[in-house]
C-alpha positions, -999 to +999 in steps of 0.1 A: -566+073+311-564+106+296-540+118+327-519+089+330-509+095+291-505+133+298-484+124+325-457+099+315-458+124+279-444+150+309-418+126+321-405+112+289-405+154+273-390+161+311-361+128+305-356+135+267-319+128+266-321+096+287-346+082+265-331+088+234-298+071+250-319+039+259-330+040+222-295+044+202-283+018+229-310-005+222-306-005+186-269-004+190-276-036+212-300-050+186-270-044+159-244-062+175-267-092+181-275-093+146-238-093+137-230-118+164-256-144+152-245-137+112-208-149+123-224-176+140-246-190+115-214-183+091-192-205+117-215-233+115-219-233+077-180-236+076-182-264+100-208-285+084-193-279+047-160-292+064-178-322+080-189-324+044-158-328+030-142-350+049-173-378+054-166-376+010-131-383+019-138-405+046-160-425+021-138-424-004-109-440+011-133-467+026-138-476-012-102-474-017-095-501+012-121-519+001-104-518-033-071-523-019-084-558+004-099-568-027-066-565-050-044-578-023-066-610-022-062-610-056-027-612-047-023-640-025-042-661-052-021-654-075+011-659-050-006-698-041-008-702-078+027-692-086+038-714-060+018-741-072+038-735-106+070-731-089+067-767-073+055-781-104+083-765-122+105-781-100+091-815-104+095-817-142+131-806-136+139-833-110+120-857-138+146-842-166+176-846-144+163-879-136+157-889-171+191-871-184+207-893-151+195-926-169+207-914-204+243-907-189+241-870-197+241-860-162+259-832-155+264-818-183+291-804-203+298-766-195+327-746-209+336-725-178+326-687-177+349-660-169+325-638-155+350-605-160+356-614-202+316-623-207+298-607-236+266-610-250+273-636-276+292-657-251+264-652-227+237-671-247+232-707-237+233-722-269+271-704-270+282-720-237+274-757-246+300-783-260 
């Protein structure tokens, strides 16, 4: 055991300078690696903190849409209501003409409007009736 040390201490005194080249190109090697995984790693963080980001904003406009259905239903309600009203409206003004009809007062009365001499006191109703 004792000569095979002896021995390869011979070759690596004997090969010096190509030993010490593997070494500083081994840790050279080992260095760039390092550096090559840290940008990795760094990469992936970037990626995952932007997939981050955007599943926030992806939730976020879900709950706006949500939000918006919600408000547009809203809407439509209020647009079968208002044309409920409309209708009704319409009914009680058929029943006034009607009724004004019967009492002889139908049409009534208007003083004609010269829509290029019209001010705001002629413009009133109350103004523009016999």
């Amino acid at each position: 055991m004792k000569k095979l040390w002896d021995g390869m201490w011979k070759v690596l005194l004997k090969h010096h300078i190509t030993v010490y080249a593997v070494l500083i190109l081994t840790c050279l090697y080992m260095v760039l690696t390092l550096v090559k995984n840290i940008d990795h790693a760094k990469s992936e963080f970037e990626l995952m903190k932007d997939n981050i980001v955007l599943e926030m904003e992806l939730k976020e406009y879900n709950l706006l849409s949500i939000d918006q259905s919600l408000l547009i239903e809203e809407q439509r309600k209020g647009l079968g209501q208002a044309d409920e009203l409309i209708k009704l409206q319409g009914q009680v003004i058929e029943k006034l003409i009607k009724h004004l009809k019967d009492l002889g007062e139908w049409p009534p009365d208007f003083r004609p409007v010269d829509p290029s001499r019209i001010t705001r006191s002629e413009a009133s109703f109350s103004d523009t009736l016999y």
